[in-house]
MARPA-974790 format. One record per atom (N, C-alpha, C, CB): residue in one letter; x, y, z. Coordinates in steps of 0.02 Angstrom, whole numbers, padded with zeros to 5 digits, always signed. Atoms other than C-alpha are relative to their C-alpha. Glycine has a CB too. Layout:
// residues N
AXYZ/...
This chain:
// residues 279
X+00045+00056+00017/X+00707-00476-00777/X+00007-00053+00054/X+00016-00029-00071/X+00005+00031-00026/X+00656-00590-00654/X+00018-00084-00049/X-00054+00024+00031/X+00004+00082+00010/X+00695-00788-00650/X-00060-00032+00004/X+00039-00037+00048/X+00075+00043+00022/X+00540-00872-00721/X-00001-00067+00046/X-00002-00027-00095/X-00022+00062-00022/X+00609-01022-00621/X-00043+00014+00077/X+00094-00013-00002/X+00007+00000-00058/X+00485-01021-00445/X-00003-00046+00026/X-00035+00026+00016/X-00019+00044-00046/X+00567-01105-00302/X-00037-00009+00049/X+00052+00009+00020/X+00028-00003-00057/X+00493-01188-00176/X+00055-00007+00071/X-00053-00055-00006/X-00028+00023-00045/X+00537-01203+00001/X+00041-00046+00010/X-00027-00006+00025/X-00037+00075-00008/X+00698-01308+00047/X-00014-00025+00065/X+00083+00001-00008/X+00018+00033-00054/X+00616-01358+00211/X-00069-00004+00008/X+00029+00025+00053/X+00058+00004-00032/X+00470-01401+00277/X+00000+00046+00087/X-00011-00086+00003/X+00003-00049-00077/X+00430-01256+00452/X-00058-00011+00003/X+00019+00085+00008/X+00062-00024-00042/X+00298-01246+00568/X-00038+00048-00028/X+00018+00028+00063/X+00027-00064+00038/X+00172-01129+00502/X+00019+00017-00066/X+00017+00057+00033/X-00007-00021+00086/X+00246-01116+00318/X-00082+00009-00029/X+00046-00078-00053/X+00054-00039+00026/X+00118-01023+00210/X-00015-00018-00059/X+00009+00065-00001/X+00008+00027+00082/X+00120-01124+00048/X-00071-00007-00014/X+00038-00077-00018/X+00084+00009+00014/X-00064-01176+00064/X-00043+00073-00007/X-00036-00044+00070/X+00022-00053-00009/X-00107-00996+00103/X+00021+00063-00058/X+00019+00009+00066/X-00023-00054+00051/X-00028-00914-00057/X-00048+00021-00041/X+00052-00021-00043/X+00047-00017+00037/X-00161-00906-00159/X-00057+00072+00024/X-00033-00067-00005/X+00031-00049-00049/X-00267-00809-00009/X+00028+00055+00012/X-00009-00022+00057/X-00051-00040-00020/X-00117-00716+00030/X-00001+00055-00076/X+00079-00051+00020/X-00017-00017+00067/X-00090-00669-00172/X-00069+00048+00006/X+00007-00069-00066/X+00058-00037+00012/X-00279-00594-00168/X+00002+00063+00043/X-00060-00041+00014/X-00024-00073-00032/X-00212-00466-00030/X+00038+00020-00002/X+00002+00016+00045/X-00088-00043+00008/X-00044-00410-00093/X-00022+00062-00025/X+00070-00038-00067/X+00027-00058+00024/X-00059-00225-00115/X+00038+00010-00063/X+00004+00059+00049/X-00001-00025+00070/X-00058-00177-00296/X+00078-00002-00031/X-00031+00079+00000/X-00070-00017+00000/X+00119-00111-00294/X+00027+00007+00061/X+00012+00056-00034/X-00038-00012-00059/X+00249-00094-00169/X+00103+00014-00014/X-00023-00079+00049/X-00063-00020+00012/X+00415-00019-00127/X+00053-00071+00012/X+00015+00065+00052/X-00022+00065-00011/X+00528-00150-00050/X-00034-00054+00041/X+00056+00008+00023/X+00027+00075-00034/X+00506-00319+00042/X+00029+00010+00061/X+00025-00078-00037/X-00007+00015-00077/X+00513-00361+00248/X-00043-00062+00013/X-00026+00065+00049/X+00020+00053-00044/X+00485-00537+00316/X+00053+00007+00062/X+00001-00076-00039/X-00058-00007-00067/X+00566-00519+00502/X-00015-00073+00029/X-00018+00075+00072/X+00011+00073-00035/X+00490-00697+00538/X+00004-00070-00084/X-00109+00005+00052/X-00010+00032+00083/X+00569-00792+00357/X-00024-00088+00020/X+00113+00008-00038/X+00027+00066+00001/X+00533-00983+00421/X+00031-00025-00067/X-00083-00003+00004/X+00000+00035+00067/X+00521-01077+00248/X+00001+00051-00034/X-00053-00046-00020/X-00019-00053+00041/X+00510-00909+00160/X-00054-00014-00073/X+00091-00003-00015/X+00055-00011+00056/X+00354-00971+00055/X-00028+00051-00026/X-00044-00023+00011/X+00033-00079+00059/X+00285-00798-00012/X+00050+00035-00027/X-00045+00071+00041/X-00048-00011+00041/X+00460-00731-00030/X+00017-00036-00048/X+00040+00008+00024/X-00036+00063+00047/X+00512-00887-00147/X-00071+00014-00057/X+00010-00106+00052/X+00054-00021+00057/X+00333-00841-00231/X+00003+00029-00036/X-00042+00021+00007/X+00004-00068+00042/X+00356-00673-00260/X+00072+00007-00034/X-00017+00072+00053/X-00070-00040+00024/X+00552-00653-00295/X+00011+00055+00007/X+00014+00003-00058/X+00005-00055+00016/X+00550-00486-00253/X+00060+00023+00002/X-00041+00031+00030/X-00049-00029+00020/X+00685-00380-00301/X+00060+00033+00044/X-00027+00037-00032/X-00054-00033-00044/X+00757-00272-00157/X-00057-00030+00078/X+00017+00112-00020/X+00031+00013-00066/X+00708-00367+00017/X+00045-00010+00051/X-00041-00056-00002/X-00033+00001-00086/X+00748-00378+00204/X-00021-00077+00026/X-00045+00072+00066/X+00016+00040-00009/X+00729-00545+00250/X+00042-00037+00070/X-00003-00020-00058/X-00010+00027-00053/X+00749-00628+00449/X-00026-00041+00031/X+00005+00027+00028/X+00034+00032-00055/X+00735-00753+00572/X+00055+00011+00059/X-00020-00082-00016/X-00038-00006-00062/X+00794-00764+00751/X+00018-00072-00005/X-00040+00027+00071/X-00038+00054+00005/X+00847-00953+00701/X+00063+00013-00020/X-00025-00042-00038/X-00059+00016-00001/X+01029-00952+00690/X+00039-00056-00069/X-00001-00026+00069/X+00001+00044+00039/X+01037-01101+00603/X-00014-00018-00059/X-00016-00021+00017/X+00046-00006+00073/X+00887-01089+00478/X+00047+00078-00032/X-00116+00019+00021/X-00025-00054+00062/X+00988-00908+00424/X+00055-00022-00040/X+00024+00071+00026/X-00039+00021+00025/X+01143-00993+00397/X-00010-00053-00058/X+00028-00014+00044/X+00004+00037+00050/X+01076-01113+00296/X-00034+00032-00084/X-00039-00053+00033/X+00039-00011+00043/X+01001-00997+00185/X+00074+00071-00004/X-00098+00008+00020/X-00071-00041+00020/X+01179-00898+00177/X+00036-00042-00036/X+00048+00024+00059/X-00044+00042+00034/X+01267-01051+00126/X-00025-00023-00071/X+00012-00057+00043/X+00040-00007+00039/X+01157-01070-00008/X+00002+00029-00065/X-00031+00019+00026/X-00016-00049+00032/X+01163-00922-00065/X+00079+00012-00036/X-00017+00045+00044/X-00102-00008+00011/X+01371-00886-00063/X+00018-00069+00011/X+00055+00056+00072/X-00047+00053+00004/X+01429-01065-00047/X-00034-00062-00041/X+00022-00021+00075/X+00024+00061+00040/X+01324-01163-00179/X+00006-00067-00016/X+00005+00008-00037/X-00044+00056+00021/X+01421-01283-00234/X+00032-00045+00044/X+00048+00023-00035/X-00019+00025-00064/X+01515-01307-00073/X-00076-00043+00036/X+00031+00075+00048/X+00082+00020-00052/X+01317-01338+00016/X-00019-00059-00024/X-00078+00056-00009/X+00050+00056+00043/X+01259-01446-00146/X+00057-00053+00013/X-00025+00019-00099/X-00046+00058+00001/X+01426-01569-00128/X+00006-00038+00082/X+00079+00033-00028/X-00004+00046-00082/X+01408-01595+00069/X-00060-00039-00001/X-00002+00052+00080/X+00075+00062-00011/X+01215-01630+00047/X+00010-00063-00055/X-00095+00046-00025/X+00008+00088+00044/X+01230-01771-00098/X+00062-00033+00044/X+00024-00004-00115/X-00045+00046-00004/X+01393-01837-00005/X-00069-00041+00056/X+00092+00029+00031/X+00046+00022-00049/X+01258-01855+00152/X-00060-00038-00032/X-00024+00060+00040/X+00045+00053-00003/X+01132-01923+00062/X+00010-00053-00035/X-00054+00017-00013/X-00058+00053+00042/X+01252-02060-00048/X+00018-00047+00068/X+00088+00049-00040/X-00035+00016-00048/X+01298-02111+00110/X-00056-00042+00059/X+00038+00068+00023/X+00068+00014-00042/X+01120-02147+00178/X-00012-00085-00014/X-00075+00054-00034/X+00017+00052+00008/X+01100-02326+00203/X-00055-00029-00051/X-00008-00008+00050/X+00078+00028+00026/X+00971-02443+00095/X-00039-00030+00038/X-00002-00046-00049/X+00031+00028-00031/X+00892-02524+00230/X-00025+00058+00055/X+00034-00057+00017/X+00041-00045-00022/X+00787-02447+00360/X+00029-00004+00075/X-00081-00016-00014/X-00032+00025-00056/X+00869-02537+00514/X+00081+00065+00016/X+00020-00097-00024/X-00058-00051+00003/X+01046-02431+00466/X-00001+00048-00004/X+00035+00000-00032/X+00007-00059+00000/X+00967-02292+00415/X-00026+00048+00056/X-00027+00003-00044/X+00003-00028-00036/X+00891-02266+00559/X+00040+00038+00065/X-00028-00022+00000/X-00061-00019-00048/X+01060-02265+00651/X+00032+00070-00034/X+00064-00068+00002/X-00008-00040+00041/X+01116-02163+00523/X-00020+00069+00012/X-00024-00022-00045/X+00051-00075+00005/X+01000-02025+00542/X+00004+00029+00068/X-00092-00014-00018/X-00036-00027-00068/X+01032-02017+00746/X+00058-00018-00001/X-00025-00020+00064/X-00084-00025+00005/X+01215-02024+00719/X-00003+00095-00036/X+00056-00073-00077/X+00003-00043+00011/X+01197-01873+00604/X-00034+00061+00049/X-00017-00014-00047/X+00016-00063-00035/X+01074-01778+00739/X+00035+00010+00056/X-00065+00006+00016/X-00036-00023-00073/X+01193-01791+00880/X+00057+00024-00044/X+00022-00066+00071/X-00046-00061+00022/X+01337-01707+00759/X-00042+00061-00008/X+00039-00012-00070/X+00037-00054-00006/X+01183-01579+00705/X+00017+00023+00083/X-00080-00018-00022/X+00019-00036-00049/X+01168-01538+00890/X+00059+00003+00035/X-00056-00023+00034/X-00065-00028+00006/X+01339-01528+00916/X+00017+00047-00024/X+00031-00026-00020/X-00016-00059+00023/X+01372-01407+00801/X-00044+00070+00027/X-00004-00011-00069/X+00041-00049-00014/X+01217-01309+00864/X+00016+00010+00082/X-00078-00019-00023/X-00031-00007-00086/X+01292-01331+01063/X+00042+00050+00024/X+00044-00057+00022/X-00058-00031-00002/X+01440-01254+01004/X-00013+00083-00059/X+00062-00067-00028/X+00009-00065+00058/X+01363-01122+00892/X+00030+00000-00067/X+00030+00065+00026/X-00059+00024+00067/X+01467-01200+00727/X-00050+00022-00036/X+00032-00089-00020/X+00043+00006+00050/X+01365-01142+00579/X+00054+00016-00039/X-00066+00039-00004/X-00053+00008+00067/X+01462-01197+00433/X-00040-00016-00072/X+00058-00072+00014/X-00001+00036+00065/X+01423-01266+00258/X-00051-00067+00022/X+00087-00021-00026/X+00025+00060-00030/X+01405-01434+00354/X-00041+00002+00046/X+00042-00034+00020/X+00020-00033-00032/X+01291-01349+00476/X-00093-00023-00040/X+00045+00077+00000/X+00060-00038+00051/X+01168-01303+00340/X-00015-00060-00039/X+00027+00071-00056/X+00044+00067+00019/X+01165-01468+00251/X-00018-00064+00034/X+00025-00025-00049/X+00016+00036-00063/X+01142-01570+00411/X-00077+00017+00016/X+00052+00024+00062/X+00061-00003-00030/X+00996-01469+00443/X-00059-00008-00064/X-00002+00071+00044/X+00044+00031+00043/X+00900-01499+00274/X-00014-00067-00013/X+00012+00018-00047/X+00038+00090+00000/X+00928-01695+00291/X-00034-00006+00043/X+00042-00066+00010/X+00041+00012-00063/X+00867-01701+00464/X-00062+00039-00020/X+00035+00027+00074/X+00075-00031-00001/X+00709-01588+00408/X-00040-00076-00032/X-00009+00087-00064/X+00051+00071+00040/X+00666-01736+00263/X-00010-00029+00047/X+00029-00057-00058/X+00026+00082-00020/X+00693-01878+00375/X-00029+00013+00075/X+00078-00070+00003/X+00034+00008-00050/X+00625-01815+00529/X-00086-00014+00021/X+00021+00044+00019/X+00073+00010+00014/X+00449-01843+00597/X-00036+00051-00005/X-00032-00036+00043/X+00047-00064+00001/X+00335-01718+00517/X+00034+00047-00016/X-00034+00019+00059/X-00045-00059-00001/X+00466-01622+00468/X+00002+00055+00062/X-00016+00036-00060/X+00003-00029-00074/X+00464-01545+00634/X+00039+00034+00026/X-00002-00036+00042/X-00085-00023-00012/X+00611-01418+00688/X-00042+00014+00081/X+00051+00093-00061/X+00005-00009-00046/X+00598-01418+00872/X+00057-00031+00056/X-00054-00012-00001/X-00060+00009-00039/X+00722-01402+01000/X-00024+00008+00082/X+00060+00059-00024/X+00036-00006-00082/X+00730-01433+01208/X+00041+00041+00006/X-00003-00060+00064/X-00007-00080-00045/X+00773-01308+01335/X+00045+00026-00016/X+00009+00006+00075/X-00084-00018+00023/X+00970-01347+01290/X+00023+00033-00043/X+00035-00042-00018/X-00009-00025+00051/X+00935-01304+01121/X+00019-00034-00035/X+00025+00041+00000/X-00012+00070+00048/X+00962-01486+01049/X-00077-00007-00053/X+00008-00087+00066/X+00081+00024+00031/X+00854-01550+00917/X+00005-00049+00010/X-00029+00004-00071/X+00028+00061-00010/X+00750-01701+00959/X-00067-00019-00045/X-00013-00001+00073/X+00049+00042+00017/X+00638-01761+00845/X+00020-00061-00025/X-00039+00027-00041/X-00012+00052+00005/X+00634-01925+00810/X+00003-00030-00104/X-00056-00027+00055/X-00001+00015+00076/X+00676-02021+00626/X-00084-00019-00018/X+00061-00073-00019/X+00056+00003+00039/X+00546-02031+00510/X-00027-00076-00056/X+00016+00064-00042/X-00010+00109+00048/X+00581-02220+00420/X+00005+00037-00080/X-00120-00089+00004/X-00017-00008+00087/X+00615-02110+00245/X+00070-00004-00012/X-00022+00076-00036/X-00039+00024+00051/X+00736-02157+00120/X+00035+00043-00049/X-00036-00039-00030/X-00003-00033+00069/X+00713-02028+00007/X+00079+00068+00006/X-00099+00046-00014/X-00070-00051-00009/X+00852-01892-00052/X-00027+00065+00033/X+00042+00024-00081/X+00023-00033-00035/X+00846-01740+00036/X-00006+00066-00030/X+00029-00007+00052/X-00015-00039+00023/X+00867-01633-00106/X-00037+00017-00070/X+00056-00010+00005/X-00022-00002+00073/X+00836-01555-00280/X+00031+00048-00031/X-00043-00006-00036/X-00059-00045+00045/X+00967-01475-00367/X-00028+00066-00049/X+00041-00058-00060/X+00032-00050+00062/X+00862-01388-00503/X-00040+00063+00039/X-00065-00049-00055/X+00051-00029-00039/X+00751-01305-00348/X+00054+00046+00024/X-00046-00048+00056/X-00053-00034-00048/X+00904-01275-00260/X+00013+00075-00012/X+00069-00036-00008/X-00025-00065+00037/X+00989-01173-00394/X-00080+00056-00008/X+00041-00031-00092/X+00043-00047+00004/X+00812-01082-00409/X+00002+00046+00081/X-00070-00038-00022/X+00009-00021-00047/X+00810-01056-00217/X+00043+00087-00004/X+00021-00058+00049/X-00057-00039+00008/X+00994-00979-00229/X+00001+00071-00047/X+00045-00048-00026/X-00007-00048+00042/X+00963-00872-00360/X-00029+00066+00022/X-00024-00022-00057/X+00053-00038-00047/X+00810-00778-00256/X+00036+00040+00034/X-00042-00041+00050/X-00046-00022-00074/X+00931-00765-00108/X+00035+00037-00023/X+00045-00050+00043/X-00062-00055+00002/X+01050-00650-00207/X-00044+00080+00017/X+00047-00001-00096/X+00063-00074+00004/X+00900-00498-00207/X-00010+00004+00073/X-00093-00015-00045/X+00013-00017-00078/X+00909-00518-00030/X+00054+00019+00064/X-00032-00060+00024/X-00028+00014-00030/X+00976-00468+00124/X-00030-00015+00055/X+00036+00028-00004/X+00028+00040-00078/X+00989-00570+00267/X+00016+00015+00083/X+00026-00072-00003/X-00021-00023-00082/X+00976-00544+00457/X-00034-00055+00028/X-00029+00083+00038/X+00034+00066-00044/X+00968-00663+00610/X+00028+00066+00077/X+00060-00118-00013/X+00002-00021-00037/X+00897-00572+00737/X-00074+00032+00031/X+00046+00025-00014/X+00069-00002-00028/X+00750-00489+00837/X-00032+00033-00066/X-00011+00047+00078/X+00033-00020+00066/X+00597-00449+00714/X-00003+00060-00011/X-00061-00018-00008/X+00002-00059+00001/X+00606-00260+00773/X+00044+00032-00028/X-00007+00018+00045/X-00043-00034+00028/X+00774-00245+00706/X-00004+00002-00071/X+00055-00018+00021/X-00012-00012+00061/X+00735-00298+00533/X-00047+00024-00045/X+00022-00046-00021/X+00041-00074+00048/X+00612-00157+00477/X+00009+00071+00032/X-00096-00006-00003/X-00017-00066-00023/X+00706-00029+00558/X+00012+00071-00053/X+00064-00014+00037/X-00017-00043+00052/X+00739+00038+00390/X-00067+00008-00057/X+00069-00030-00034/X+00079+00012+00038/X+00534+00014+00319/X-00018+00055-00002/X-00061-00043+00032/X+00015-00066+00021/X+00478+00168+00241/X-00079-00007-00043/X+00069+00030-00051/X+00068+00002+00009/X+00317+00213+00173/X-00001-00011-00094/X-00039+00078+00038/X+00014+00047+00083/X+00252+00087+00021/X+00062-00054+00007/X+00014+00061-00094/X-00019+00084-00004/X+00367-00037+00069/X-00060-00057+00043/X+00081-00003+00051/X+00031+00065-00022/X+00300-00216+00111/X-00003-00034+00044/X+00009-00034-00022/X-00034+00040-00042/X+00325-00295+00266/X-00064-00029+00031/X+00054+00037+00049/X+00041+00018+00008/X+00242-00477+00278/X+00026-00025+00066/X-00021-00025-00058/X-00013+00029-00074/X+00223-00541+00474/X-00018-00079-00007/X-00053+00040+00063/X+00007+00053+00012/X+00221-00731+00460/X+00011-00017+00086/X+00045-00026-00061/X-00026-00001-00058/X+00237-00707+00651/X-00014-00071+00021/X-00025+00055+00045/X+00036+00060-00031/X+00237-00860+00794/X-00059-00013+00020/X+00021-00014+00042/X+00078+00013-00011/X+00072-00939+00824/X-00008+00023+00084/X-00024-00096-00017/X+00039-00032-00083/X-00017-00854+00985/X-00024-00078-00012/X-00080+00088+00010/X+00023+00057-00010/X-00075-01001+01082/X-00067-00011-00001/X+00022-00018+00047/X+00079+00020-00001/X-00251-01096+01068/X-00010-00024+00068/X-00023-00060-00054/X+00012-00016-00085/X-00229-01128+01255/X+00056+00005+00040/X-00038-00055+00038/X-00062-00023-00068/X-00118-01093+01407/X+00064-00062-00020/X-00043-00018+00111/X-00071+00048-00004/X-00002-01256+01347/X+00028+00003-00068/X-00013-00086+00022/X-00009+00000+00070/X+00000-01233+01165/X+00087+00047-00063/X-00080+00038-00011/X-00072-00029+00004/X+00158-01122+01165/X+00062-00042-00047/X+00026+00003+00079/X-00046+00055+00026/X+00294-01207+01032/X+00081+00057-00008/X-00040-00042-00094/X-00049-00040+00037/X+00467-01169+01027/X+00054-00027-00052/X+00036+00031+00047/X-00036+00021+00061/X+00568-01157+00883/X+00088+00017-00006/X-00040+00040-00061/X-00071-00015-00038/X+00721-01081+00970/X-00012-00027+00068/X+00024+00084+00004/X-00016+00010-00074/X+00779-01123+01141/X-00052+00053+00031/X+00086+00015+00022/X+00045-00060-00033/X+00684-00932+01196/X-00064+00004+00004/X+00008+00053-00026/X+00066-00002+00017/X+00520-00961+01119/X-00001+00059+00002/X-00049-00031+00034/X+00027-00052+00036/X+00398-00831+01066/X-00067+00003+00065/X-00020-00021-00094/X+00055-00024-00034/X+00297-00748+01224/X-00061+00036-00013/X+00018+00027+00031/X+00046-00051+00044/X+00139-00660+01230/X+00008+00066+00000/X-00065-00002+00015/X-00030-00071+00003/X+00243-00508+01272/X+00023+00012-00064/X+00057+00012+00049/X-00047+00015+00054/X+00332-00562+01135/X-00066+00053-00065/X+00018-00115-00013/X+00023-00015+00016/X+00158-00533+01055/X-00054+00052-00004/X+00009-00028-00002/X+00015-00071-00018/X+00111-00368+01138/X+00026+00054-00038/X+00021+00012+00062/X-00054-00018+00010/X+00275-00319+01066/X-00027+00039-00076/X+00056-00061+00005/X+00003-00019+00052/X+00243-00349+00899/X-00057+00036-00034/X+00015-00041-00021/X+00085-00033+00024/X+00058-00274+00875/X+00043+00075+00015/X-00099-00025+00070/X-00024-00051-00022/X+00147-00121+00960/X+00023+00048-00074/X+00057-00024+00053/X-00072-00019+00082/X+00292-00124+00789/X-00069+00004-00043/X+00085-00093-00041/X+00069-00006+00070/X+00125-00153+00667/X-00020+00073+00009/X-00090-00060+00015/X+00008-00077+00005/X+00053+00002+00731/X+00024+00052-00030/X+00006+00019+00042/X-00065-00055-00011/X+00212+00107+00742/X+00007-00010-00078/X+00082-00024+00059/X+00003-00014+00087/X+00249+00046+00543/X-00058+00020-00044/X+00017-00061-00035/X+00063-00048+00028/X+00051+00095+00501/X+00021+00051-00003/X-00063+00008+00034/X-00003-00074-00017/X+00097+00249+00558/X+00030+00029-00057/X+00040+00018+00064/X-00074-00006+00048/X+00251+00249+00426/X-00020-00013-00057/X+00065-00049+00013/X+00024+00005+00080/X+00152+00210+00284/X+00027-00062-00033/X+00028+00065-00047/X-00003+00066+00047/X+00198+00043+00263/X-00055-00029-00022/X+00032-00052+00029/X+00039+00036+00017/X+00101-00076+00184/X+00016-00085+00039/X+00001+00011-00076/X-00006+00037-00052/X+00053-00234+00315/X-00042-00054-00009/X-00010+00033+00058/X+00051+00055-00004/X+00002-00401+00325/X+00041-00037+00055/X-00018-00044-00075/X-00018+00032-00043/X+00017-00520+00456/X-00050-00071-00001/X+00000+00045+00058/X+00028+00063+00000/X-00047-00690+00483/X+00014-00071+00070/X+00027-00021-00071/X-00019+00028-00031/X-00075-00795+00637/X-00091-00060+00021/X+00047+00053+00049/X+00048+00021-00010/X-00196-00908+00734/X-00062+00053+00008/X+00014-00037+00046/X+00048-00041-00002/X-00371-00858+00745/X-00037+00011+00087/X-00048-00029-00057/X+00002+00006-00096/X-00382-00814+00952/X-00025+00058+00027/X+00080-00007+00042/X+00036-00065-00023/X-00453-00668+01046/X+00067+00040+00007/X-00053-00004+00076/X-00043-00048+00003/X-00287-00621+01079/X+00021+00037-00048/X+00039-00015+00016/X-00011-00019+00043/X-00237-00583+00918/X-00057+00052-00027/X+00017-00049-00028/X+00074-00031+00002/X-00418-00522+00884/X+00007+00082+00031/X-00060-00053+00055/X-00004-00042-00024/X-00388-00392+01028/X+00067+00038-00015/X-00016-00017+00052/X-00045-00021-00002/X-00210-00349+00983/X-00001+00022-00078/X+00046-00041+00031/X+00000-00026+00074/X-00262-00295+00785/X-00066+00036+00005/X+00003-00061-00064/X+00086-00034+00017/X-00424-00221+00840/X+00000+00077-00037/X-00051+00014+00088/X-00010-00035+00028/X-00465-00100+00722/X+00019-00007-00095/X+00037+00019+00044/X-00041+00011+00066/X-00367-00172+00548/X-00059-00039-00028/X+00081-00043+00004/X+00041+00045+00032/X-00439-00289+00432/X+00038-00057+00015/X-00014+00013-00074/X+00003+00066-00036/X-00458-00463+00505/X-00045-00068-00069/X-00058+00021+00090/X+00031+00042+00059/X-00509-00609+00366/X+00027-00073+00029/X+00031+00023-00089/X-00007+00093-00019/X-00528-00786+00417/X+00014-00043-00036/X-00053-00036+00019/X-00009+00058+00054/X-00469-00916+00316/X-00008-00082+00031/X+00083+00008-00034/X-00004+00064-00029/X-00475-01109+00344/X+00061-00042-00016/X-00056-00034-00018/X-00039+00025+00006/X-00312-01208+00364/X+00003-00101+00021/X+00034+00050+00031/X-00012+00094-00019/X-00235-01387+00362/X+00063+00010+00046/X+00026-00066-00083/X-00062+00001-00038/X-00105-01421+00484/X+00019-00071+00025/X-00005+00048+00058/X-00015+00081+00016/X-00030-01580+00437/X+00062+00004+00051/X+00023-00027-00095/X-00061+00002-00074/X+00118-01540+00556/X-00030-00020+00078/X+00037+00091+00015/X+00000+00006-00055/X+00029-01570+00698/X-00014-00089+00015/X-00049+00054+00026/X-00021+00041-00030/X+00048-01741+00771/X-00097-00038+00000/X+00052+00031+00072/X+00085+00010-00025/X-00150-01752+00824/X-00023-00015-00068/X-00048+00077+00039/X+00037-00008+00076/X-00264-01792+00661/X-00038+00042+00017/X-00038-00058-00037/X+00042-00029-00019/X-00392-01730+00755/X-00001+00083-00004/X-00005-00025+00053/X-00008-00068-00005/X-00328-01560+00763/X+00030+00023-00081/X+00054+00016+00067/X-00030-00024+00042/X-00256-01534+00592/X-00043+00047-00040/X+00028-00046-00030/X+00025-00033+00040/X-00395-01429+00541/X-00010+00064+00048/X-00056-00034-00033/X+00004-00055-00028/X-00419-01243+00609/X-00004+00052-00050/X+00050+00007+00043/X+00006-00089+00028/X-00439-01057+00554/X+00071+00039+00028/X-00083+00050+00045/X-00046-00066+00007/X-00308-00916+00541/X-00040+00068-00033/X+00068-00020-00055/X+00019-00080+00008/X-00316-00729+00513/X+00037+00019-00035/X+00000+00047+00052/X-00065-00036+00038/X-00224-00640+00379/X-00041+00077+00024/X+00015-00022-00110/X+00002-00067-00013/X-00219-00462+00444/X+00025+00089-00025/X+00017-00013+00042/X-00012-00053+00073/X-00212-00304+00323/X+00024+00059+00032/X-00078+00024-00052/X+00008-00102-00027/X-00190-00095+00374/X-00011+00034-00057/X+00080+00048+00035/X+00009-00050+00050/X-00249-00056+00178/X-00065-00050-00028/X+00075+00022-00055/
């Protein structure tokens, strides 16, 4: 029996799919064997669905650990984040010191590769209070975004324990997306939440130090194929671009219309995506 309890996302990511569940829900195939996200982000459709036996990855480091500690160190995770946010100034002047004091230990620990406990709830305050919730890092592999002037806590306990509970039905990998449907068999699920192909030659974002090429995205049309082949069941979802266009030609291609309140521009916060089928 599933937990009636559905969690949402404990972060705000780039591309999260929350707006898109409903669209997404109208193409889930019927039934399915197990679950594959190799690109987990926020993990909005997994946290939807709960599903039972899944594979779940990112190549963030950081974002997996925090969703290990979580999982196996509950209690430990939930007592570092309320000490951090107890600790958060009332004024806006301190807090803002506050908040870059905390991201130069975050990027410390991420310099040195530390993913701890304190790791993991460092990086859910800095998501609230940053601008736009924004996870983006330079070349070094620091995060720099700048404070956000919020106040608020960075947490809720009741979500949490729902998150946590999800995370036990799962296992987790931090690593390339090819490794984690090496084991996808035919009638399993595997949902591509891949990185956005660019809308022009500068549009490229990275979310690791490596970023996400368009080899990167040669790559993965390549793996879609190769698991068609295998009888999985496939969806994918990215911008709506010729590249992508040309690199699914053939599948089912469905346009949807998105908001993209993450982006900085107003002007731009509106666009199209593709959710991309093989049934």
């Amino acid at each position: 029996m599933r937990n009636t309890e559905i969690p949402s996302p404990l972060i705000k990511w780039a591309g999260g799919k929350r707006q898109l569940l409903n669209r997404i829900d109208d193409r889930l195939p019927k039934e399915f064997g197990r679950y594959f996200e190799p690109f987990f982000g926020g993990g909005a459709l997994f946290f939807h669905l709960k599903p039972e036996n899944a594979t779940i990855n990112d190549l963030n480091p950081a974002l997996m650990n925090l969703y290990s500690r979580v999982r196996d160190e509950f209690d430990e995770y939930i007592h570092m984040l309320s000490k951090i946010d107890l600790a958060m100034p009332s004024n806006k002047t301190d807090a803002k010191k506050y908040y870059y004091a905390l991201r130069d230990r975050y990027n410390e620990l991420l310099l040195t590769s530390t993913y701890t406990v304190e790791t993991a709830a460092l990086l859910v305050f800095i998501n609230k209070h940053c601008f736009n919730g924004l996870y983006r890092v330079n070349a070094k592999g620091a995060f720099n975004v700048p404070y956000n002037n919020s106040l608020r806590v960075s947490f809720d306990p009741v979500n949490t324990k729902a998150v946590s509970d999800a995370l036990v039905r799962a296992h987790l990998l931090c690593g390339d997306f090819s490794q984690a449907v090496i084991d996808a068999q035919k009638n399993d699920f595997v949902f591509f939440d891949s990185p956005y192909a660019p809308l022009n030659d500068t549009s490229f974002e990275a979310y690791t130090k490596e970023g996400f090429l368009e080899k990167d995205h040669q790559r993965l049309a390549l793996l879609y194929r190769e698991l068609d082949e295998r009888g999985c069941y496939l969806m994918l979802t990215n911008h709506d671009t010729p590249l992508i266009r040309e690199l699914y030609a053939g599948y089912r291609i469905d346009v949807v219309e998105v908001s993209r309140a993450i982006n900085s521009d107003a002007s731009k916060r509106k666009g199209t995506e593709v959710i991309i089928t093989n049934y």
